[in-house]
N, C-alpha and C positions, 0 to 999 in steps of 0.2 A: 504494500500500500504506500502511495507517493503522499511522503508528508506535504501537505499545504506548505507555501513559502511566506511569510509575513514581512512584509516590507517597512521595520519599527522607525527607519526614518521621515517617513512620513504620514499624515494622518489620513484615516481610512475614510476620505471622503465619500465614498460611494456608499456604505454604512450611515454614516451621517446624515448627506439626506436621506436616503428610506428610512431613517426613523425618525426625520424632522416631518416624510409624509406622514408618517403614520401619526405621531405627535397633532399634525393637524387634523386629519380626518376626526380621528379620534374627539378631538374636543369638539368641533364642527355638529359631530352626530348627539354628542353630551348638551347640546346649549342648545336643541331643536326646539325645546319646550317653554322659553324663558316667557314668551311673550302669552303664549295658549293655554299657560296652566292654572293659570286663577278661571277663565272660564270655562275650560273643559273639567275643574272641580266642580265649578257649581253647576256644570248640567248633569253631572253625575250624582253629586247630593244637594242640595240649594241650604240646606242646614249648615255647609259645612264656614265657617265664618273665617274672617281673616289673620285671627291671632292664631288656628287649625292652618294654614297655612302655611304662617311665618314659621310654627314647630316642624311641618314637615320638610322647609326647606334648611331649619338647623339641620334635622338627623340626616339628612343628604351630606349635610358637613361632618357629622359625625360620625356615618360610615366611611368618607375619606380621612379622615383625621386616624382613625383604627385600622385601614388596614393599609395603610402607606409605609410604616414601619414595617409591617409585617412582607410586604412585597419585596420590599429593603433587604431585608434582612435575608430572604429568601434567596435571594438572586445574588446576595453573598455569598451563604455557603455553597450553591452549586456553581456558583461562575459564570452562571449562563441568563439572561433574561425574558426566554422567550416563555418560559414554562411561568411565570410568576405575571407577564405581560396578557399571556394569551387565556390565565386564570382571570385576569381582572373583565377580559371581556368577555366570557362565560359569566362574570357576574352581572354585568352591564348589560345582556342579552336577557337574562333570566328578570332585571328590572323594567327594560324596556317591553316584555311580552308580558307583562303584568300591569303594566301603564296601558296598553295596547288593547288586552282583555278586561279592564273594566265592565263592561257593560254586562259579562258572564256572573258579576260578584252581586251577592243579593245587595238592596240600598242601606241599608243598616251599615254595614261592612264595608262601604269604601273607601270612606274614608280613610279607615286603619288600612288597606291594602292599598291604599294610594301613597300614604306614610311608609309601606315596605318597599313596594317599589323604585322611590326615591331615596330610601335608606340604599339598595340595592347600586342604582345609578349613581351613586353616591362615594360608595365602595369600588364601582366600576372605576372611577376617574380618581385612583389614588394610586395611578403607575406613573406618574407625572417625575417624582424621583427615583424611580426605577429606568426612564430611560435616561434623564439626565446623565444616571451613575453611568451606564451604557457611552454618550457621549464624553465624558469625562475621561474613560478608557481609549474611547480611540479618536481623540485626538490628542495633539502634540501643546505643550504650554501657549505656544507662540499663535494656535490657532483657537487654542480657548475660548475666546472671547466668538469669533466667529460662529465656531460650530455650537456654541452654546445659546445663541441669538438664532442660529438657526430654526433648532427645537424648540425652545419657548418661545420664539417669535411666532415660530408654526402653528402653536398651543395658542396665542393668544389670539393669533388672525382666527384661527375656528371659532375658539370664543364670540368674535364679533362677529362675527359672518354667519354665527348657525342662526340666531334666531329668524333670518331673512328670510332662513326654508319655508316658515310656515307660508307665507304668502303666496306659494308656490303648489299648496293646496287647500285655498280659499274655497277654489271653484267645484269642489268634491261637496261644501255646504253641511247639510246633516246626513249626507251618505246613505249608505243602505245597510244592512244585514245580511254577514255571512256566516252562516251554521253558530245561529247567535253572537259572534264579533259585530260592532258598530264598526263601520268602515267610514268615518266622516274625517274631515280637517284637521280634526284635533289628534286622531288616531293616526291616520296617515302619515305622519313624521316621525312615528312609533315604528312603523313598518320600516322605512327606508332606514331609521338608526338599526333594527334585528339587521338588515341587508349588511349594513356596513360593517356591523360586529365582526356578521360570519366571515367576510370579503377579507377583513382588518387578519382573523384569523390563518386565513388560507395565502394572505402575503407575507405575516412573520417567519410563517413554515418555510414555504418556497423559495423566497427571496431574500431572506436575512441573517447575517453571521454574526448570533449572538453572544458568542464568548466575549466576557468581560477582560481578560487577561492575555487578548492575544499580540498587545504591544505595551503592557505597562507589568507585568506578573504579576502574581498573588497577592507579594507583601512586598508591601515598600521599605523598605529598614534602612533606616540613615548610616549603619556602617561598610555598604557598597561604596561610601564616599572614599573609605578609607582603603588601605592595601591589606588584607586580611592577611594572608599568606606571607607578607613581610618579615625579615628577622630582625628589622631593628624595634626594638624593644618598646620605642617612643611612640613607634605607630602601631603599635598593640595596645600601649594603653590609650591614644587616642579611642581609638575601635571600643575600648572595654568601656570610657567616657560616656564616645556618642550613641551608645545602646542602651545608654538611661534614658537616653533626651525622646519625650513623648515624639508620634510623627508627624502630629499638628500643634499648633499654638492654642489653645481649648479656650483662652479668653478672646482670640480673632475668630473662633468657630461661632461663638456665644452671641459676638456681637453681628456677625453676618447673619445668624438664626433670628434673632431678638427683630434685625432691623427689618427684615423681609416681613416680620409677623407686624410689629409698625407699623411697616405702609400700607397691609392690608386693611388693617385696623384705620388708618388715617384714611384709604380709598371708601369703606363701605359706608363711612358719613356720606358722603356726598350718592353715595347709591341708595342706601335707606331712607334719607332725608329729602335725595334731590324734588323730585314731587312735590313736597308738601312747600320746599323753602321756596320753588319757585312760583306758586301761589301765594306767597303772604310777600316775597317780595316785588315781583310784577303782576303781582293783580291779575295772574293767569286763570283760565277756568280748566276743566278737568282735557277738555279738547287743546287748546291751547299749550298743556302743560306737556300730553303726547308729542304733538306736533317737533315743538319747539327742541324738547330733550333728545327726539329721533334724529331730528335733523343734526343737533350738535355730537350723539352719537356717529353718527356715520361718517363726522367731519374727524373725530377721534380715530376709526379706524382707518383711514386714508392715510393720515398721520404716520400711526403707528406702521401702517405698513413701508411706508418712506423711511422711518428708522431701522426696521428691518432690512432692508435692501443696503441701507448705510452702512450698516454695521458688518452685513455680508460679504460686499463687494467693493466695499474702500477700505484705503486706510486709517481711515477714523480713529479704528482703536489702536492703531500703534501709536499715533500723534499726542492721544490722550488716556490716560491711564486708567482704568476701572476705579481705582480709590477717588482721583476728580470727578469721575462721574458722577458715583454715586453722593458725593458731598453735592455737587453743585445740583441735580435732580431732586435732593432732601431741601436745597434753598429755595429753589424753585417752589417747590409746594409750600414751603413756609412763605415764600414771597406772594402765592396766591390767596393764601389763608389770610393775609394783613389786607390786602389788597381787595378783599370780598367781606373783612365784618364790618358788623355794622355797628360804626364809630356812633359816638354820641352826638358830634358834632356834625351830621353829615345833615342834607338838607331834606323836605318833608317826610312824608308818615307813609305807613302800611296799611292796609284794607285788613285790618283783624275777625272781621265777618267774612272774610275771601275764606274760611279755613276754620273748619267744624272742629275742634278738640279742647276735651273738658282742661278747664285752667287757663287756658292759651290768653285771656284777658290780663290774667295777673302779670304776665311779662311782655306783654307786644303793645302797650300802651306807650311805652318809651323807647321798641324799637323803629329803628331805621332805613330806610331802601339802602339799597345798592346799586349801582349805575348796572343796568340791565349789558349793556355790551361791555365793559368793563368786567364784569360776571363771565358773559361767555365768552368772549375771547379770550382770557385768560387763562377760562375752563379747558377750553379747546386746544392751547400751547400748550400749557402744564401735562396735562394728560393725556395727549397726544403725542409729546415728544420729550419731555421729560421721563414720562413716567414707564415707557417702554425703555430709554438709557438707564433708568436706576433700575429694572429687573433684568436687561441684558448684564451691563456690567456687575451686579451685586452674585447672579447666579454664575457668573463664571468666577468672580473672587473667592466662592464660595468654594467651588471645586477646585481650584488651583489651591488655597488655605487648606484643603483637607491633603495635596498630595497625591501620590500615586498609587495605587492600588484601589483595590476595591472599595467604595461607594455606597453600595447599596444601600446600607443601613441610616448611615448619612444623611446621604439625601430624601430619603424616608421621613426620620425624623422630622427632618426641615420644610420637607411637607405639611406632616402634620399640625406641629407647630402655626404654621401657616393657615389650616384648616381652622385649630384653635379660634385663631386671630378671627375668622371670616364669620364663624360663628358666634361669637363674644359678642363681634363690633357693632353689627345692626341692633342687637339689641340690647347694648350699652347706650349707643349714641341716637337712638330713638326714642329710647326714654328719657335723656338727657333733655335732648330737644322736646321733649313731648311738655317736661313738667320744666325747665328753665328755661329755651329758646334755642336759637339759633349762636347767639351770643356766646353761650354756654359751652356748645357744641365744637364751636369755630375757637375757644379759648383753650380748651384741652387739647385738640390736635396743635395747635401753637407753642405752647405748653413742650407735648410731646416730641415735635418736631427739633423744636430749638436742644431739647435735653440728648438728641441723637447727635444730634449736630455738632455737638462736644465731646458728646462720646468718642464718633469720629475724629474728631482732632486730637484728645488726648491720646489713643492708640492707633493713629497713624500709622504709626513704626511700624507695627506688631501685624497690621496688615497686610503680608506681604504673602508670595506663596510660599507653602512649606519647605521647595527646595531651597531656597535662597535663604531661609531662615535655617536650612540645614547647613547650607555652605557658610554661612558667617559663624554655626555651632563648632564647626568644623576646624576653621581657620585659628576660632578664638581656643579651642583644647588644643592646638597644634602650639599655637604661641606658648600655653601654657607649660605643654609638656617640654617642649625646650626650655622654657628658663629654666624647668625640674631640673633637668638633664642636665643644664651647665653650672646648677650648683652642687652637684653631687660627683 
C-alpha cells in the first residue's frame, strides 16, 4: 500500500475550502427558520406565547453550548473529524424532520416537540469548533488568519443569507397534505435543510481528508525546539527546563475565550432590543420597524462579505496584525455605543406610547432621540466591517495562542462558552432594557467594552502565538543555562 505523501510545507488549501463549503452550507441550512418560526409556532399552537419562545430558542443555545465540547473532545482522541462532524448532522437531520413533522404531533404537544426539535438543531450546529480545530491543522501560521476567515467567514455568510430561503417558498402558501405531513412555506425549508444534511453527509465521506494531524502531529511539545539527542549537557537541561513550560499561555487562552463570549454578549443587545429601540427612538411602527432593520441587515451582509474576500485574497493581514485588529474593532463598537446613547443633552423627546411595556413610563420620560442616520450608519460600518475583523482576526489568534496540535477540545470549549454568552445576553439585556431603558443597556456594554479594552492592553505581550512564546522560552533557559555553565 502506497503511503499518501503530505506536502507539510505548505497549507492544505484544497481541504480548507471544502470545509469552508461545508462551514457555509451548513449554517445557510441552520438559519432557514429565523424569520418563519414565530409564525409557523402559532399556526401550530396559537397558545403558544412569546416568553415559550424566547425559552425555546435558549435551549437551541443550550444544546450547542453541550455538545460543542463534547464534539471537541471527540475529534481529539481519534484525530479524525469526520465521524464527530457527520454525528452532529444526524443530529441536525433528526431536529429538522421533527420541525418538519409537526402537524403529525397531537396540539397539546407541540409545543414541547417544537422545544426538542430546536434543542436538537441546536446541538446540530455545535461543530462550528470542530472544524475550526480541522483548519487550524492544516494550515501553516502565516496562513492563519486566511484560512480561518475563510470558515467562519463561510459560517457567517450562511448565517445571513439563510433566512432569505424562506421567500423562496412563499408561493407553496398553506400547502397541502402528505400521508398527514403539512407541506406549506413554513415546512418546506425543513425539507430542503433534511436534503442538505444528507448531501453535507455524503460530501465529508467522498471528498474530504479529515485527519487532524497530517501536517502538525499529535503533540506539540516545546522540546522539539531543543536538540534532544545532544551531548552537551546545557542542552539537556535546556530540554529538561522547557518540558515544564505549559504549551499555551492559559491567561492569552482566557482572554481570547472571555473576549469572543463579550462581543456576543455586546452583539445580542442590539438583536434582542433592536425592534423595540427602534420604535421608541424613531417613532417607527411594527411595519416600518421590518422594513427599515431588513434593509440595514442586508446592507451588513454585503459588508461582511467584502471583508471576507479582504481578508482572503489581500494582504491585509500581513500589513496589520490580529492583536490591532481586534483592539481597534472593540473601539469601534465602543465608539458606536457613545455615538448612539442617549445623552441628556441631546435635542427633543420620544413617543413613549410608540411602545407597549409595563414600566416603560418611569424611565422614557427623560429619554432622548438619537439622530436616526447617525444610528444607522454607524450601525451598518461597525457591524458590517468591524465586527467581521474582530471574529476573523480574534479566531485565528485564538488558534495560533493555543499552538500546534490538536484543537478539538479547545475550540469546543470556546464555542461553548460563546453559546453561554448568546444565551445569557438577550435575556440579561432585555430585561435591563425592559425595567431601566435603553440608557441602561447602552451603559453596561460601555462599561464592558472599555474594561476589555484594557485588558487588551495590559497583556498585549502575552498575546502572541505559542510558538514565538516558545522561542523566547527557549532563548531565555539557553541564556540561562550558560551563565550556569560559566560559573561552574
Amino acid at each position: 500500500m502506497t503511503e499518501k505523501l503530505i506536502d507539510k510545507t505548505n497549507s492544505d488549501w484544497k481541504n480548507i475550502y471544502l470545509i469552508s463549503i461545508f462551514a457555509f452550507v451548513d449554517a445557510f441550512q441552520f438559519s432557514f427558520f429565523v424569520w418563519s418560526f414565530w409564525p409557523y409556532a402559532q399556526q401550530l399552537d396559537s397558545t403558544i406565547s412569546p416568553s415559550f419562545i424566547g425559552i425555546i430558542m435558549a435551549l437551541s443555545g443550550v444544546g450547542e453550548a453541550f455538545f460543542a465540547p463534547i464534539f471537541g473532545y471527540w475529534a481529539n482522541r481519534i484525530g479524525h473529524i469526520n465521524p464527530p462532524l457527520i454525528s452532529s448532522l444526524l443530529i441536525s437531520l433528526i431536529g429538522n424532520a421533527m420541525y418538519t413533522c409537526m402537524s403529525l404531533v397531537p396540539t397539546p404537544l407541540r409545543s414541547h416537540a417544537l422545544l426538542i426539535s430546536r434543542f436538537f438543531s441546536g446541538a446540530g450546529s455545535a461543530n462550528r469548533g470542530t472544524y475550526l480545530a480541522y483548519v487550524a491543522s492544516a494550515s501553516l501560521e502565516t496562513d492563519r488568519t486566511k484560512s480561518m476567515a475563510l470558515a467562519g467567514g463561510g459560517a457567517l455568510i450562511g448565517l445571513v443569507g439563510g433566512p432569505s430561503m424562506q421567500a423562496a417558498f412563499t408561493w407553496i402558501g398553506s400547502g397541502w397534505d402528505f400521508y398527514g405531513v403539512r407541506i406549506s412555506m413554513y415546512t418546506a425549508p425543513g425539507i430542503l435543510a433534511m436534503l442538505i444534511n444528507v448531501s453535507c453527509i455524503f460530501f465529508l465521506v467522498l471528498c474530504f481528508d479529515d485527519c487532524l494531524d497530517n501536517r502538525t502531529g499529535p503533540i506539540d511539545n516545546i522540546s522539539t525546539m531543543s536538540i534532544s539527542n545532544s551531548e552537551d549537557s546545557r542542552l539537556n537541561s535546556i530540554d529538561l527546563l522547557t518540558t515544564q513550560i505549559s504549551q499555551y499561555d492559559l491567561i492569552a487562552v482566557l482572554v481570547c475565550m472571555t473576549t469572543r463570549a463579550a462581543r456576543m454578549f455586546v452583539t445580542s443587545n442590539v438583536e434582542s432590543i433592536g425592534s423595540p429601540y427602534s420604535q421608541l427612538m424613531f417613532n417607527f411602527d411594527d411595519t416600518e420597524v421590518l422594513h427599515y432593520n431588513s434593509l440595514i441587515q442586508s446592507g451588513i451582509g454585503f459588508l461582511t462579505t467584502v471583508m471576507l474576500i479582504i481578508y482572503a485574497s489581500t494582504s491585509y493581514t500581513e500589513k496589520v496584525s490580529e492583536r490591532a485588529n481586534v483592539i481597534g474593532a472593540m473601539f469601534a463598537l465602543l465608539v458606536f455605543h457613545l455615538v448612539t446613547f442617549s445623552w441628556p443633552f441631546l435635542p427633543g423627546t420620544v413617543n413613549c406610547s410608540n411602545l407597549k411595556i409595563n414600566g416603560l413610563n418611569e424611565w422614557c420620560q427623560s429619554l432622548k432621540p438619537v439622530n436616526l442616520y447617525i444610528y444607522y450608519g454607524s450601525y451598518v460600518l461597525v457591524f458590517g466591517i468591524a465586527l467581521p475583523c474582530l471574529n476573523n482576526s480574534l479566531q485565528s489568534l485564538y488558534s495560533l495562542v493555543l499552538g500546534k496540535g490538536r484543537q478539538g477540545t479547545m475550540q469546543g470549549i470556546n464555542q461553548a462558552v460563546g453559546s453561554l454568552s448568546r444565551i445569557l445576553g438577550p435575556i440579561v439585556m432585555s430585561t435591563t432594557f425592559t425595567t431601566f431603558g435603553p440608557q441602561a443597556t447602552w451603559g453596561v456594554e460601555i462599561a464592558m467594552l472599555t474594561l476589555f479594552i484594557l485588558i487588551w492592553v495590559v497583556t498585549f505581550r502575552r498575546l502572541v502565538p505559542a510558538a514565538q512564546r516558545q522561542r523566547k522560552i527557549f532563548f531565555a533557559a539557553s541564556g540561562l543555562t550558560s551563565f550556569i555553565g560559566s560559573k561552574s
